[in-house]
LOGU-62786 format. One record per atom (N, C-alpha, C): residue number from 0; chain; atom name; x, y, z. Coordinates in steps of 0.1 Angstrom, whole numbers, plus 5000, padded with zeros to 4 digits. Layout:
# LOGU-62786
  vomi  mivex  fikol     X     Y     Z
   NUM      A     CA     X     Y     Z
...
This chain:
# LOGU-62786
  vomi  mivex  fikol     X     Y     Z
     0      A      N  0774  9156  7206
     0      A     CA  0766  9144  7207
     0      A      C  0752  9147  7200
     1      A      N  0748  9159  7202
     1      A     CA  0738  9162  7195
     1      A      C  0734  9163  7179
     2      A      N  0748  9168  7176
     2      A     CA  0749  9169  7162
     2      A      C  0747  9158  7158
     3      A      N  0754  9148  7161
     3      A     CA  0756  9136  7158
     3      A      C  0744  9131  7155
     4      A      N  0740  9129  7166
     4      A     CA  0723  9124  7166
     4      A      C  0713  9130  7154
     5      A      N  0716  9147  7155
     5      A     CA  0706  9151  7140
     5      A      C  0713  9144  7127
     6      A      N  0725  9142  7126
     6      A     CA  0734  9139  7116
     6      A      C  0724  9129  7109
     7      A      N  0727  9115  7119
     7      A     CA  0722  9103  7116
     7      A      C  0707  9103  7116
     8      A      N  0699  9111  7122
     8      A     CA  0687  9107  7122
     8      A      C  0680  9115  7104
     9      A      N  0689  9129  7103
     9      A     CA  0681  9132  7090
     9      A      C  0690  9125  7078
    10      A      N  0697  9115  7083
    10      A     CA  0702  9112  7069
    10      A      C  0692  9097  7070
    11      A      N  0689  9091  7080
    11      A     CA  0684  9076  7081
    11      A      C  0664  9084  7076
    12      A      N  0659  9098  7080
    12      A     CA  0649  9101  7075
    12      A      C  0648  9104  7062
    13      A      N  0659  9111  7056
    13      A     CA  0661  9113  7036
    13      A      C  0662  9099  7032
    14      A      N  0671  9090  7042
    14      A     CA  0669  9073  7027
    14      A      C  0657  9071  7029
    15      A      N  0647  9070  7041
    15      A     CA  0633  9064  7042
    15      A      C  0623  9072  7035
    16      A      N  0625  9083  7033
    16      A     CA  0619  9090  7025
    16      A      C  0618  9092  7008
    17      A      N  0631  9088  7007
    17      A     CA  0636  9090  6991
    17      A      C  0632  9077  6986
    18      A      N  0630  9069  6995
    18      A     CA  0632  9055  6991
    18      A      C  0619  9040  6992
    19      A      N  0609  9048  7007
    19      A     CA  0598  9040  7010
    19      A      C  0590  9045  7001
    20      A      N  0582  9037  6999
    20      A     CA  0570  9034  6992
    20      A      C  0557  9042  7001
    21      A      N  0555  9041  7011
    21      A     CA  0551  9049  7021
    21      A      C  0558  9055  7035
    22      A      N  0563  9062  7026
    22      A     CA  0574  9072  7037
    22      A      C  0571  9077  7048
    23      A      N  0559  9085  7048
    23      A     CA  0555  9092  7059
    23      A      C  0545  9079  7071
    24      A      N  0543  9074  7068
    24      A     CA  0536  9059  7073
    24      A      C  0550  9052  7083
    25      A      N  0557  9051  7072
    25      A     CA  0570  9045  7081
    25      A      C  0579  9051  7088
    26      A      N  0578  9064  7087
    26      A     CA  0584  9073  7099
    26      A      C  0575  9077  7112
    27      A      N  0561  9076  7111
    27      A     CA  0553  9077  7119
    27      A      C  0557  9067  7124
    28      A      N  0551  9050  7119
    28      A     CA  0552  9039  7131
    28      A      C  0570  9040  7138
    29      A      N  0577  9045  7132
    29      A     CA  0594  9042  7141
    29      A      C  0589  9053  7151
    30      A      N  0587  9064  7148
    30      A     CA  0587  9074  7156
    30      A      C  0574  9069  7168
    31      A      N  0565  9066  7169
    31      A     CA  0550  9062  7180
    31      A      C  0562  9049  7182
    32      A      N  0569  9039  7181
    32      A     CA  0575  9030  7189
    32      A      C  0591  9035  7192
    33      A      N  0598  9046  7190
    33      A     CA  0609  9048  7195
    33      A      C  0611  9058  7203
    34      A      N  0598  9067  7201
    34      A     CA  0602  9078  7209
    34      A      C  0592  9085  7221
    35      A      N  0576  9077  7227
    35      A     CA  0569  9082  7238
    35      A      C  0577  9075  7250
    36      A      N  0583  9069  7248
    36      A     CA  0588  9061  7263
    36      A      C  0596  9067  7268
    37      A      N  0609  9067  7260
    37      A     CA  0622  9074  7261
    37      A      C  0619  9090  7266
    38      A      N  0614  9096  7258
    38      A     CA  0607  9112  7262
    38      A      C  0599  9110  7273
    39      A      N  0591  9102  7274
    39      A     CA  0583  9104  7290
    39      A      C  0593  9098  7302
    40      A      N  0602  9091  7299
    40      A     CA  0614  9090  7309
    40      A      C  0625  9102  7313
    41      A      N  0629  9110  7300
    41      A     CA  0642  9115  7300
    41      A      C  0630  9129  7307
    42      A      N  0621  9130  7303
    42      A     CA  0612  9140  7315
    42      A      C  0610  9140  7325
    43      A      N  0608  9130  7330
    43      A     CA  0611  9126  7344
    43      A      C  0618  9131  7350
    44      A      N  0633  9117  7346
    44      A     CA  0648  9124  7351
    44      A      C  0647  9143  7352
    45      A      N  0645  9146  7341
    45      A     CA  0648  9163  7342
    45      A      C  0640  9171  7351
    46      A      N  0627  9166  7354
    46      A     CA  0617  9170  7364
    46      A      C  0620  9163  7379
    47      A      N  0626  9152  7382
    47      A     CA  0630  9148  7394
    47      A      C  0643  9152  7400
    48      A      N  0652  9157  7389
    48      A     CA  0665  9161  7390
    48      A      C  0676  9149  7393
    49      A      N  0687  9153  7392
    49      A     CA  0697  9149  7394
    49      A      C  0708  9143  7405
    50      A      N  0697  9143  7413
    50      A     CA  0703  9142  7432
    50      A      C  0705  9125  7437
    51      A      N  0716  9124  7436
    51      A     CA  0717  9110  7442
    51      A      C  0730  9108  7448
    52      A      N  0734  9097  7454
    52      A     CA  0749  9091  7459
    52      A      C  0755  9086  7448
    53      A      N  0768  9089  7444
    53      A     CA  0778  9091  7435
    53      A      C  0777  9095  7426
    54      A      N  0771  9109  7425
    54      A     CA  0769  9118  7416
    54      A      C  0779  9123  7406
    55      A      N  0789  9120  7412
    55      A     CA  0801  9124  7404
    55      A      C  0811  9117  7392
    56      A      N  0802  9100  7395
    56      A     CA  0809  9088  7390
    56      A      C  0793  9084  7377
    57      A      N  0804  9082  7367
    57      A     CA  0793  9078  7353
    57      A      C  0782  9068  7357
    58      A      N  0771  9063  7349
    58      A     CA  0763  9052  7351
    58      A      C  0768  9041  7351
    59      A      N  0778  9042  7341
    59      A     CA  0784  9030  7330
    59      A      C  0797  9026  7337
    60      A      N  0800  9010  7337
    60      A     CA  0813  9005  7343
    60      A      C  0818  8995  7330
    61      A      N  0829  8994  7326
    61      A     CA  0830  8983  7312
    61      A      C  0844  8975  7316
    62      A      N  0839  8964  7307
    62      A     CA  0856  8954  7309
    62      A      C  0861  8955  7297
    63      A      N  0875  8959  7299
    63      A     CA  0877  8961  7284
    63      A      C  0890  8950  7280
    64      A      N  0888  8939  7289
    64      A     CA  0901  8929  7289
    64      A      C  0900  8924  7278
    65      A      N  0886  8920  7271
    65      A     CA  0887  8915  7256
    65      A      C  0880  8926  7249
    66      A      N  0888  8928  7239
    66      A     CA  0891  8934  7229
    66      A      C  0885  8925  7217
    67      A      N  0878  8917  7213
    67      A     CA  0876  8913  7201
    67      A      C  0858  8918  7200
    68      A      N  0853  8917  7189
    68      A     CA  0837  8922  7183
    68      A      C  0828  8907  7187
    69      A      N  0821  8908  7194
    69      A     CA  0813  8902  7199
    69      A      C  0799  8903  7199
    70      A      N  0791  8889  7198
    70      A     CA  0777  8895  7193
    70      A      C  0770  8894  7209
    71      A      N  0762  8902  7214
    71      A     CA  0757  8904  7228
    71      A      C  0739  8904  7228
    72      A      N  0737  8892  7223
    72      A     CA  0725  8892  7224
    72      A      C  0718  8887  7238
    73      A      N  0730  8876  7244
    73      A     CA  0721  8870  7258
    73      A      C  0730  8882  7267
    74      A      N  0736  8885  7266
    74      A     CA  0742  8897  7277
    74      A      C  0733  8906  7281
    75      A      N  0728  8911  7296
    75      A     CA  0721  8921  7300
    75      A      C  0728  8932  7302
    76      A      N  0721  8942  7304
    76      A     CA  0729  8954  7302
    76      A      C  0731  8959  7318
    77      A      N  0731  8954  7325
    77      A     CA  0734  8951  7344
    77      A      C  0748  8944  7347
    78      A      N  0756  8942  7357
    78      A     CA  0767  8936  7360
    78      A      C  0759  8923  7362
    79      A      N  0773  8919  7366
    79      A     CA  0764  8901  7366
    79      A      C  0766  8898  7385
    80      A      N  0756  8892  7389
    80      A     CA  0760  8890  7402
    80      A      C  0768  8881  7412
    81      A      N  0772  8873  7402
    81      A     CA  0786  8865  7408
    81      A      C  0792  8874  7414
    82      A      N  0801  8873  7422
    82      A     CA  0812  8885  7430
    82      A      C  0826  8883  7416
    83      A      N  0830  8871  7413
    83      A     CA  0842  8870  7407
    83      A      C  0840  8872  7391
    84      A      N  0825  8874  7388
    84      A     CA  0825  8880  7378
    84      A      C  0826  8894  7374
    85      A      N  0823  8899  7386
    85      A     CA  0818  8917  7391
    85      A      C  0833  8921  7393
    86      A      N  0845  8915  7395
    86      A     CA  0860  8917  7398
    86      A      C  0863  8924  7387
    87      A      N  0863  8926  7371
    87      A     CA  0872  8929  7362
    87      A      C  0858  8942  7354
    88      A      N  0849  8944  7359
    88      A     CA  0845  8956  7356
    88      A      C  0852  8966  7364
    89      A      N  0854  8982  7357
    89      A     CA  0860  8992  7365
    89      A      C  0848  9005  7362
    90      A      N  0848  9014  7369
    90      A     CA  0842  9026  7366
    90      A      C  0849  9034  7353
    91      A      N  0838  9035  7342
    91      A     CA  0848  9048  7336
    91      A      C  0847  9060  7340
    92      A      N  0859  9067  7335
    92      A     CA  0868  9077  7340
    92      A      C  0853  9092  7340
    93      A      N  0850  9101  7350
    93      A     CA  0838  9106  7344
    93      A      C  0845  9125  7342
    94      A      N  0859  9121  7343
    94      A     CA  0866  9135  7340
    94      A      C  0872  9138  7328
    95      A      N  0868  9133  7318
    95      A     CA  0875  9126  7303
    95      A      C  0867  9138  7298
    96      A      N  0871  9144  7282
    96      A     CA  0865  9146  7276
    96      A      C  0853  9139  7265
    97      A      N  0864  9124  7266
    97      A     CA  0860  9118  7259
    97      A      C  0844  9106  7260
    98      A      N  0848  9105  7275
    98      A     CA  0830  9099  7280
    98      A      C  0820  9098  7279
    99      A      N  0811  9108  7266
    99      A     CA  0803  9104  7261
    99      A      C  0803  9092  7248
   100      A      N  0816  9094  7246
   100      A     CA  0812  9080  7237
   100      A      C  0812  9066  7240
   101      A      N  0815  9067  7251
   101      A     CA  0811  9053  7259
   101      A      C  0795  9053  7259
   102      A      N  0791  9061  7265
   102      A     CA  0775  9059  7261
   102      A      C  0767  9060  7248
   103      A      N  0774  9061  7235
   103      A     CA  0772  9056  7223
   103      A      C  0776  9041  7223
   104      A      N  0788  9036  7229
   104      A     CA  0793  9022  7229
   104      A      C  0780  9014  7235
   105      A      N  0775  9019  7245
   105      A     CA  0763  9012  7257
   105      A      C  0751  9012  7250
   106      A      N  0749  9026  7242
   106      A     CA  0734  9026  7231
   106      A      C  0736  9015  7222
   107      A      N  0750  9017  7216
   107      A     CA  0750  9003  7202
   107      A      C  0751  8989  7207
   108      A      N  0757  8989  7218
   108      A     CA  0754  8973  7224
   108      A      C  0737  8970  7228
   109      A      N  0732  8978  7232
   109      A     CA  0722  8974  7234
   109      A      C  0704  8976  7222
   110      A      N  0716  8983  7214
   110      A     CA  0702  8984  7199
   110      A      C  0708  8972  7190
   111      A      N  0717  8975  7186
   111      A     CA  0725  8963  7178
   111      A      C  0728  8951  7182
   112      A      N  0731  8949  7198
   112      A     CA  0739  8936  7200
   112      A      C  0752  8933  7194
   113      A      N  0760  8941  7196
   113      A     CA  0774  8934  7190
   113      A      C  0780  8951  7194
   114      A      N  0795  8947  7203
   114      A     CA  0801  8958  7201
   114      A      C  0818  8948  7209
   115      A      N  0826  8960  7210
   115      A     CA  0835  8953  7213
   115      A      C  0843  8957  7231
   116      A      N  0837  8968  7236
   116      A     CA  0839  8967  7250
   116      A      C  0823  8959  7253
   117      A      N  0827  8957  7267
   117      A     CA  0819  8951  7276
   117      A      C  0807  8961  7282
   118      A      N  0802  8971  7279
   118      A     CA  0801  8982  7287
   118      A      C  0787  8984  7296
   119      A      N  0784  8981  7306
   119      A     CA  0770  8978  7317
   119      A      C  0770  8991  7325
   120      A      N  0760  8992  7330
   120      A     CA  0749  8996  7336
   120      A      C  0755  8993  7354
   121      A      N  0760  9006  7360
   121      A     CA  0766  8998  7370
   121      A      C  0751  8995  7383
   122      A      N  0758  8993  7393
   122      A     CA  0741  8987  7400
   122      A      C  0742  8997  7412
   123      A      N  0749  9005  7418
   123      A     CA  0741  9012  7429
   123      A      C  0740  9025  7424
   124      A      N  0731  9031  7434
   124      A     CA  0724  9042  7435
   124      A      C  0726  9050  7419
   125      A      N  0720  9043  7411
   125      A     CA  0713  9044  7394
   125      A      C  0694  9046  7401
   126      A      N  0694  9060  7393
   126      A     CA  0680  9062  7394
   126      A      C  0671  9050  7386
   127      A      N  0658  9047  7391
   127      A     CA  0648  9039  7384
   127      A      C  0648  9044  7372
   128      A      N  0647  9062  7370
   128      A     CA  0642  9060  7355
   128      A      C  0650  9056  7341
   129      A      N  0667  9060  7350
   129      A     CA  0676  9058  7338
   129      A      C  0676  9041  7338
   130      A      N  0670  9034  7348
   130      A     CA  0674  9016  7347
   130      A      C  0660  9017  7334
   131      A      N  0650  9019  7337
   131      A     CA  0635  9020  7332
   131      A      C  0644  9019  7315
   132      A      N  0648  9033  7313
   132      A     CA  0652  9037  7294
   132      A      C  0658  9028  7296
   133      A      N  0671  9023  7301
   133      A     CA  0681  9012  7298
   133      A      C  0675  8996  7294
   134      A      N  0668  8994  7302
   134      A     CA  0661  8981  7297
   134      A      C  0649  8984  7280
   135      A      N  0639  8997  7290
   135      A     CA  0636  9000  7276
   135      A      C  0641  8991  7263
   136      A      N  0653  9004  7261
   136      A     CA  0660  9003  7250
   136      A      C  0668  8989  7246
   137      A      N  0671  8980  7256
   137      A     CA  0679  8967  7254
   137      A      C  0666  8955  7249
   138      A      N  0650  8960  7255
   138      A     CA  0644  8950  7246
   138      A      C  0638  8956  7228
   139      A      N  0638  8969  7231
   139      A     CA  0638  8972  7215
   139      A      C  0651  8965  7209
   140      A      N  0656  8966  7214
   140      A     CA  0677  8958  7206
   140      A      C  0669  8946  7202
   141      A      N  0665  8937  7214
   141      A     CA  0663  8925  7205
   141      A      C  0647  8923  7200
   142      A      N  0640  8930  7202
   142      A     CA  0631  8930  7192
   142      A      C  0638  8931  7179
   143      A      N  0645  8941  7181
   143      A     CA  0649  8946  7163
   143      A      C  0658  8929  7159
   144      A      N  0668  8925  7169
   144      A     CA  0675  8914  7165
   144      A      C  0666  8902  7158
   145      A      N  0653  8897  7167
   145      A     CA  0644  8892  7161
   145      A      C  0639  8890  7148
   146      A      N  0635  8904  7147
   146      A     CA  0628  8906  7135
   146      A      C  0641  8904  7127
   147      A      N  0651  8913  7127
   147      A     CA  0664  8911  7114
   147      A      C  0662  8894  7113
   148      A      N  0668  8884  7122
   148      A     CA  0669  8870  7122
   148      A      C  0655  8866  7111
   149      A      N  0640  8865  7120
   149      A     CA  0630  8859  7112
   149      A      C  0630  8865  7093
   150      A      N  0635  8880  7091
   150      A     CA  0630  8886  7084
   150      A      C  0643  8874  7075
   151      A      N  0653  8876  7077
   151      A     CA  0667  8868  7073
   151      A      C  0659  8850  7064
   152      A      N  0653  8847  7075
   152      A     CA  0650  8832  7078
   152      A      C  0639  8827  7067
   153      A      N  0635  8845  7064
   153      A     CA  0621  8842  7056
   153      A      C  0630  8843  7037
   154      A      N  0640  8847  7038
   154      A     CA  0643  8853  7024
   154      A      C  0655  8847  7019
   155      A      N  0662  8839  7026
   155      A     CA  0675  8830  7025
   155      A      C  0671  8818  7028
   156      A      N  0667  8810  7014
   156      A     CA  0662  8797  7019
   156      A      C  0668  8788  7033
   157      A      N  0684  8789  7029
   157      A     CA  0691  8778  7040
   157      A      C  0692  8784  7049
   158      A      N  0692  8793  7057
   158      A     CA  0694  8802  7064
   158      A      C  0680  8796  7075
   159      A      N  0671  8795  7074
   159      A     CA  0661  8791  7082
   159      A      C  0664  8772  7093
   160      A      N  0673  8765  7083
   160      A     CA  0673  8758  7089
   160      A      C  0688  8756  7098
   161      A      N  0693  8769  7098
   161      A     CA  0702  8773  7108
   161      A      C  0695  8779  7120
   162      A      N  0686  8785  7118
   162      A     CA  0684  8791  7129
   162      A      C  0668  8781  7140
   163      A      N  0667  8772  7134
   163      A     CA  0656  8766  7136
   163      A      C  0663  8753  7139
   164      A      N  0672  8753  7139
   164      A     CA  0672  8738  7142
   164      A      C  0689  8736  7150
């Protein structure tokens, strides 16, 4: 997971580099809005430790009954509190090898908005700080959706009076 992350981040830092007009300008402002929050949370967690009731079972519960790519902008990244909507989420499996990439699936749903499981935030005994990053991170998603949309709205003439009206 780690690699991954250096993977993508020095290749998304070489295009911004190779390519901005003021590089080092634009990697400072992403870096001062992506990364004091996140880091003074995920210190927390590591300073408060790890101790809670169902320790053993992941954060994350997903529906995976539909299967098609969906855009998840009004979706919160919490279960929903209906009871008969709360029926068809399950826990995922936390004995898998494969389990961290569900929490890549939960990062892109909630930076991107659009993914194709369902995958939330389940609701008991989840530490404050990991709810704290999780929302964090779900209003940078639609910040960023925002800005894509107005940036869209400003540079595609017809495009504006789709989204305006």
């Amino acid at each position: 997971m780690a690699t991954s992350v250096a993977l993508v981040t020095g290749v998304g830092g070489l295009t911004i580099s190779r390519l901005g007009d003021s590089a080092g300008w634009t990697l400072l402002a992403i870096a001062l809005l992506t990364l004091p929050v996140p880091l003074a949370l995920i210190g927390g967690i590591y300073r408060q430790g790890r101790f809670h009731d169902q320790l053993d079972s992941s954060y994350l519960v997903e529906d995976g009954s539909a299967r098609q790519l969906r855009l998840l902008i009004a979706r919160l990244p919490i279960l929903p509190s209906f009871p008969f909507f709360r029926d068809r989420y399950r826990p995922i499996r936390w004995d898998r090898r494969y389990t961290w990439l569900f929490y890549y699936d939960f990062s892109l749903n909630n930076w991107f908005k659009f993914g194709f499981n369902d995958v939330r935030l389940r609701d008991t005994a989840v530490p404050g700080l990991i709810t704290a990053l999780v929302w964090y991170q779900w209003a940078l998603g639609l910040t960023y959706v925002v800005l894509l949309l107005w940036t869209l709205s400003r540079t595609i003439p017809g495009l504006n009076l789709l989204l305006y009206f």
